[in-house]
N, C-alpha and C positions, 0 to 999 in steps of 0.2 A: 519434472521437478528439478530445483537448482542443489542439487547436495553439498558439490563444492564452496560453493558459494552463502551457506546457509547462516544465519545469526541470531546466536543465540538469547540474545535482549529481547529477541521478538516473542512472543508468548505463544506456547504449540496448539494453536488454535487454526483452521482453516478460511475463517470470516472475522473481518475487520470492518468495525463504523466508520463515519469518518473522522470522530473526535479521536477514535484510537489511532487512526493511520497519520493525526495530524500530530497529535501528543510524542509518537515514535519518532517523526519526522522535526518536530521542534518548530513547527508553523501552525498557521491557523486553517479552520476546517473550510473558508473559502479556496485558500492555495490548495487543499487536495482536492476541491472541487473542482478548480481551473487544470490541474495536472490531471483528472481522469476527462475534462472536455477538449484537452490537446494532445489524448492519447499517451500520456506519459504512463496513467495508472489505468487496469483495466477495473469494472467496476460490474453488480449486477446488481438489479431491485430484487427486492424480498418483503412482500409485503408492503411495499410502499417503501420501504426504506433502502439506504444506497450501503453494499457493502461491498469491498476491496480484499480480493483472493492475495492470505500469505505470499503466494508464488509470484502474486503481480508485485508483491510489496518490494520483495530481496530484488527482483529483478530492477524496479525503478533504484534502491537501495547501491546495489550493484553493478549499477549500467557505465559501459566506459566511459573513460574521463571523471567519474564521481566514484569519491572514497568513503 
């Protein structure tokens, strides 16, 4: 887990859709499409559906060079 680095806008949940991981991020849910198909965001099905682990989020969030 990123503790240092954690923020708190993000809701204390463990699983994100992709409308919510686009919503946080101020884009649309194809660009977090394209960011978990070039490895930026790690991603897992459930049920047929795509969701994005908090931990992957701070980290794409907080990855060098992006503030």
């Amino acid at each position: 887990m990123i503790d240092e680095k954690d923020d708190s806008s993000l809701p204390k949940k463990s699983l994100f859709n992709v409308c919510e991981v686009a919503e946080y991020f101020g884009v649309t849910d194809r660009t977090v499409r394209l960011w978990i198909e070039h490895g930026h965001l790690t991603s897992e099905k459930i049920v047929g559906s795509v969701r994005v682990s908090r931990e992957s989020i701070i980290q794409c969030r907080f990855r060098e060079g992006k503030n």
